[in-house]
C-alpha positions in Angstrom: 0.0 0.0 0.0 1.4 3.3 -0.8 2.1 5.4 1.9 -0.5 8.5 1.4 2.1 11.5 2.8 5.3 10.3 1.2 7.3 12.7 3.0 7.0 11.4 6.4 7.6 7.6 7.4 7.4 6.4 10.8 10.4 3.8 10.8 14.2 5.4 10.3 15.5 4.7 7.3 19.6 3.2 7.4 22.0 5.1 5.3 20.0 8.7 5.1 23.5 10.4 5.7 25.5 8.2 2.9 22.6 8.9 0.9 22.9 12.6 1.3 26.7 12.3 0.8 26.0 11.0 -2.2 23.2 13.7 -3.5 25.8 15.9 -2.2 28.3 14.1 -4.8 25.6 14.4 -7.4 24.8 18.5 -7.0 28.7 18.9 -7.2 29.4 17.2 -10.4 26.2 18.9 -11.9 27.2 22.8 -10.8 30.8 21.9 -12.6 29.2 20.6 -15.4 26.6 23.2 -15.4 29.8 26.2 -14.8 31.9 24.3 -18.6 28.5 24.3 -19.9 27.6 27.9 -19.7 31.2 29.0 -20.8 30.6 26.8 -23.7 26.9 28.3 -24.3 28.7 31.8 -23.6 31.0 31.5 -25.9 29.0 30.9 -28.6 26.9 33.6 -27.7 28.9 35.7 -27.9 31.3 34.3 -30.6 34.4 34.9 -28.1 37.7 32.9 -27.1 37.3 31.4 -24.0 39.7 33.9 -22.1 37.5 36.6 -23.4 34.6 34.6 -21.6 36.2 34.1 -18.9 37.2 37.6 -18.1 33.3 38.6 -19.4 32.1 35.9 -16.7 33.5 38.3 -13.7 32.7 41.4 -15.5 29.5 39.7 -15.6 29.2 39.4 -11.5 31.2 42.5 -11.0 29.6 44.9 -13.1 27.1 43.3 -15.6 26.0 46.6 -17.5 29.1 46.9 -19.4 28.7 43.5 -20.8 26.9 43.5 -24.3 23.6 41.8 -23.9 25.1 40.9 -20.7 20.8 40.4 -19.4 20.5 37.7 -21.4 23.8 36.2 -21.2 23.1 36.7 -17.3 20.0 34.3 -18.1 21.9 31.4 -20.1 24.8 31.5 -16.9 21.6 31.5 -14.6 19.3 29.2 -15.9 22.3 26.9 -17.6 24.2 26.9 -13.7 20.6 26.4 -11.8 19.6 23.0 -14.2 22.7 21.5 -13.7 23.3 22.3 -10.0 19.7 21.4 -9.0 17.2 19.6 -10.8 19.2 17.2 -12.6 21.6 15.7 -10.3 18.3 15.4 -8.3 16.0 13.8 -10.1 19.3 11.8 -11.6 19.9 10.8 -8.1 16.1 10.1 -7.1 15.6 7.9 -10.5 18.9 5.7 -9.9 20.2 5.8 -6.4 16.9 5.8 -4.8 15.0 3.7 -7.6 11.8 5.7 -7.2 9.6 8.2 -9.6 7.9 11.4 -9.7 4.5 10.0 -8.2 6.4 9.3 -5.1 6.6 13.4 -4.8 2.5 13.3 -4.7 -0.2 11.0 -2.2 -2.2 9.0 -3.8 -5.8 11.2 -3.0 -6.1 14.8 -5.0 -6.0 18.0 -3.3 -9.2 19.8 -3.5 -8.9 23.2 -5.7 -9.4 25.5 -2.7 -5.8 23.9 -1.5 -3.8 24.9 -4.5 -5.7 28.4 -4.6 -5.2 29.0 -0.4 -1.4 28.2 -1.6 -1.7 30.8 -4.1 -3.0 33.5 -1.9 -1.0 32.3 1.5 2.6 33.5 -0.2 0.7 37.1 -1.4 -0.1 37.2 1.9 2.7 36.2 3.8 4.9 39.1 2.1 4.1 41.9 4.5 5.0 39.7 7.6 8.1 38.4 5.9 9.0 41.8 5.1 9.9 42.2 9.0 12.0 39.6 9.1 13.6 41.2 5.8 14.1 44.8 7.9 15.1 42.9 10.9 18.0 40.3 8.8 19.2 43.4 7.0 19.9 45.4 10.1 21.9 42.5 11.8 24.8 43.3 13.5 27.4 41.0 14.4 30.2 41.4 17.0 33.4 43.9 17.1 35.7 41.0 16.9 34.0 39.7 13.6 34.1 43.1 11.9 36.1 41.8 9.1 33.7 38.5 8.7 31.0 41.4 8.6 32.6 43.6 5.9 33.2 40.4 3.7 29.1 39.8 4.2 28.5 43.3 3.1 30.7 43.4 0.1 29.1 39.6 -1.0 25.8 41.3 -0.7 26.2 44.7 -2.6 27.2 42.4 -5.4 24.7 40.4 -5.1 22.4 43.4 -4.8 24.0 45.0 -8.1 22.7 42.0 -10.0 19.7 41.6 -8.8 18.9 45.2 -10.0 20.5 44.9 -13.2 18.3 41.2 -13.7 14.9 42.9 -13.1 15.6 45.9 -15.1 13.7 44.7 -17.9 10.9 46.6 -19.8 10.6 43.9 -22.6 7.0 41.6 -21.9 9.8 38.9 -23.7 12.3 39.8 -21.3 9.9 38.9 -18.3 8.8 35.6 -20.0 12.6 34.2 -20.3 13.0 36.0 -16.2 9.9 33.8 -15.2 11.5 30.9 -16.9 14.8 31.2 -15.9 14.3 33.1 -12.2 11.2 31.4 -11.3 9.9 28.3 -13.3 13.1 26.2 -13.3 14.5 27.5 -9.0 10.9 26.2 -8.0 11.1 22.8 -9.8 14.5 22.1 -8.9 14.6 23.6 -5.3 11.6 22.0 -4.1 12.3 18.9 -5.4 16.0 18.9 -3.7 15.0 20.8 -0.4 11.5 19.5 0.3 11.4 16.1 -2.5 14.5 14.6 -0.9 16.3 16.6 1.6 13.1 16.8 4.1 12.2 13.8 3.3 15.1 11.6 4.3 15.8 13.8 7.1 12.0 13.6 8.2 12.5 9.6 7.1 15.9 9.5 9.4 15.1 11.1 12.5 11.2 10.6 13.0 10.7 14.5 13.1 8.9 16.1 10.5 9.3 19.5 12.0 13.0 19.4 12.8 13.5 17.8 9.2 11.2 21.3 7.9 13.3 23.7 9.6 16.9 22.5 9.0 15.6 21.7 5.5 14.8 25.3 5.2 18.1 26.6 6.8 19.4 24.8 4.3 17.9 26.1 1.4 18.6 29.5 3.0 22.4 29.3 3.3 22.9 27.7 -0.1 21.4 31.1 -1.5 24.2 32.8 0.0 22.8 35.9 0.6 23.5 36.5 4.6 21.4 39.5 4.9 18.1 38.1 3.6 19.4 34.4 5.5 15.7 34.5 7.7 13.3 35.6 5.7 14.4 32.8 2.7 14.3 30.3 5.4 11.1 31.6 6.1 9.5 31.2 2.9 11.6 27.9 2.9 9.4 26.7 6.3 6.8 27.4 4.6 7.6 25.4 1.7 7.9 22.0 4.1 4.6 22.7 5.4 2.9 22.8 2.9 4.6 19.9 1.5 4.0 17.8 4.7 0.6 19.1 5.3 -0.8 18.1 1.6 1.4 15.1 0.7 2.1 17.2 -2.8 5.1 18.7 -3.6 3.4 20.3 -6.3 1.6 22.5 -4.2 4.9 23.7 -2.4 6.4 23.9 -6.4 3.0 26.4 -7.3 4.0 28.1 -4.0 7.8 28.8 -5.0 6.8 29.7 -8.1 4.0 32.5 -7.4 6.4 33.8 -4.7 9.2 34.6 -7.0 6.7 35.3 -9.9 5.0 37.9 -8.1 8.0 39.8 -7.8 9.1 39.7 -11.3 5.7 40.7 -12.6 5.7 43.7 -9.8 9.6 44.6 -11.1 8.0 44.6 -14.6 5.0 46.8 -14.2 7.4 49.1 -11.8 9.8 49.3 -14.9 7.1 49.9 -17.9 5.3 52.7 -15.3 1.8 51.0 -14.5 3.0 50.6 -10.8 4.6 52.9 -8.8 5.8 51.0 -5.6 9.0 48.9 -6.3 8.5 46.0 -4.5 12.1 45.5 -4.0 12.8 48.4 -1.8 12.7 47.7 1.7 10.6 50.5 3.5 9.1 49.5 6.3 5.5 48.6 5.9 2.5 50.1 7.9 1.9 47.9 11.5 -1.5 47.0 10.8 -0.9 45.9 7.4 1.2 43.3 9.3 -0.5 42.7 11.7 -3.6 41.7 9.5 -0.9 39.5 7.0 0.1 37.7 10.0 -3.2 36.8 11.2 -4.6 35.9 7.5 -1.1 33.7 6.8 -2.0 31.6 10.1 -5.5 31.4 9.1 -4.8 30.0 5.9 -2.5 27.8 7.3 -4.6 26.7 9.7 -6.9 25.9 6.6 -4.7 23.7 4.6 -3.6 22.1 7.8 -7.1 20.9 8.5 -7.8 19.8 4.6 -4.5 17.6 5.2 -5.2 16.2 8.3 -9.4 15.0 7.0 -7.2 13.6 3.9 -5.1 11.5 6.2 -8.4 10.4 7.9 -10.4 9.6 4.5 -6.9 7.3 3.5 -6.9 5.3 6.7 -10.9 4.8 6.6 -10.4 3.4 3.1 -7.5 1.6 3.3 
C-alpha cells in the first residue's frame, strides 16, 4: 500500500547520511558541469575565445552593465548553472540511487482546488510579515571581533544586490517571459524537489521529526542562497515550503507556492519598470503595523486551513484503506 504522505515515514531509514553524501556528490558534479557548460553556451553567444569569456564571466558578476547583452547572457549563466546544480543531479539521483519516480513526490488522494488556490493567496499574503524579518536580517549586526567576517558579508551582498537590480531591469513583456522561466519556473522545480522532494524527506524519514527535518531543511535552502542579509526571511519562505509539503502530501503544491512567490516579484519589477506601478517591490521600506499585523493573522488562518484539509485527507486514506 502506498504510503498516502510520502514525505513522512514512521520507521528510520539506514544510510540517510550516505545517501545525502552521495546527493551531495551528485549536485557537485552537476554545478561543474553546469559552470563548462555555460562557458561553452557563452562562448557561442557571444562568438568569443574562452579567455574573453572568462574575463566577461567576472565582469559579468562585478559589473554586468558593461557586458553586451550581458541580461541575457546573465540568463543562459543562470538558468544553464541552476539546471545542472539542482534539478538534474536530483531527479538523476532520485531515479537511480533511490530507484523511485515522480509519483512518489504526490499521495495517492487529490487535493481539493481550494488547497492549490489557499497556496496561491498564502505567499501574497505572507509578504508583509516576511517583510519584518527582511528589515530585521538586513539590520543584523554582528560582534566587534567579527568586523572583518561582517565587511566580507557586506561586500558579497552589494554584489549580489548590483545584479539583482540589473536582472529585473527589464521593460521587454519577452524579457519577463525568459526572467519567469529562468528566475522562477526552473528554481521552484528544482529547489523544491532537492530541499522539500529529498532533503526533508530523508531527514524527516531518518530522524522521526517532521518539524525538525522542515526547519533544518529550510536553513538549508537559505544558506545555499548565500545571501546572509536576507538568510531568515528565505528560510522563512523555505518553512513554509515543508509545510505545505507535509501538510498536503504534494510537492506540487509547495512547487506552485515557490513559483508564485518569485513570480509575483518579477511581474511587480516589470509593471514598476514599464510605469503601470509605482511602488518597487524590491525596496525595503518598512510597511504600515497593521498591514502586518492583518498579513500575520490571515497567513495563520490560511495555514490553519490547509492544515485541516490535510489532516481530513489522512483520515479519508486510513478509513479506506
Amino acid at each position: 500500500m502506498q504510503n498516502s504522505n510520502p514525505n513522512l515515514v514512521d520507521s528510520r531509514v539506514p544510510g540517510t547520511w550516505g545517501s545525502l553524501l552521495v546527493l551531495i556528490g551528485f549536485v557537485l558534479i552537476g554545478m561543474a558541469v553546469g559552470n563548462i557548460l555555460a562557458v561553452m553556451i557563452l562562448a557561442i553567444f557571444t562568438s568569443s575565445d574562452a579567455d574573453s569569456v572568462s574575463g566577461m564571466l567576472n565582469l559579468l558578476i562585478s559589473d554586468p552593465d558593461k557586458v553586451p547583452n550581458g541580461w541575457y547572457a546573465l540568463m543562459i549563466l543562470q538558468g544553464t548553472v541552476h539546471f545542472f546544480s539542482y534539478l538534474l543531479p536530483s531527479l538523476l539521483y532520485w531515479f537511480y540511487i533511490e530507484r523511485s519516480n515522480i509519483s512518489h513526490f504526490s499521495s495517492d488522494q487529490k487535493q481539493p482546488l481550494r488547497v492549490w488556490i489557499e497556496a496561491i493567496f498564502l505567499v501574497l499574503i505572507f509578504i508583509p510579515v516576511n517583510s519584518k524579518f527582511i528589515e530585521w536580517n538586513a539590520a543584523m549586526k554582528l560582534p566587534e571581533a567579527l568586523s572583518g567576517l561582517e565587511m566580507w558579508m557586506r561586500e558579497k551582498e552589494d554584489q549580489l544586490s548590483v545584479m539583482t537590480e540589473f536582472l529585473t531591469g527589464y521593460t521587454q513583456f519577452s524579457q519577463l517571459l525568459i526572467a519567469l522561466f529562468v528566475v522562477t519556473l526552473l528554481p521552484a522545480l528544482g529547489e523544491e524537489v532537492l530541499f522539500r522532494g529529498i532533503i526533508q524527506t530523508k531527514l524527516s524519514q531518518h530522524w522521526g521529526k517532521i518539524h525538525l527535518a522542515i526547519w533544518v531543511s529550510a536553513a538549508i535552502f537559505s544558506a545555499i542562497h548565500f545571501q546572509f542579509y536576507g538568510f531568515i526571511p528565505r528560510m522563512m519562505l523555505g518553512a513554509l515550503f515543508g509545510y505545505l509539503y507535509y501538510w498536503t502530501g504534494n510537492l506540487w503544491v509547495s512547487v506552485l507556492a515557490h513559483f508564485v512567490n518569485n513570480g509575483f516579484v518579477l511581474v511587480m519589477m516589470y509593471l514598476h519598470n514599464i510605469g503601470v506601478v509605482k511602488t518597487n517591490i524590491e525596496e525595503t521600506k518598512t510597511l504600515p503595523g497593521i498591514l502586518i499585523i492583518s498579513s500575520l493573522f490571515l497567513t495563520i488562518g490560511i495555514l490553519r486551513s490547509i492544515w485541516q484539509a490535510g489532516s481530513t485527507r489522512k483520515v479519508q486514506v486510513r478509513t479506506e484503506h
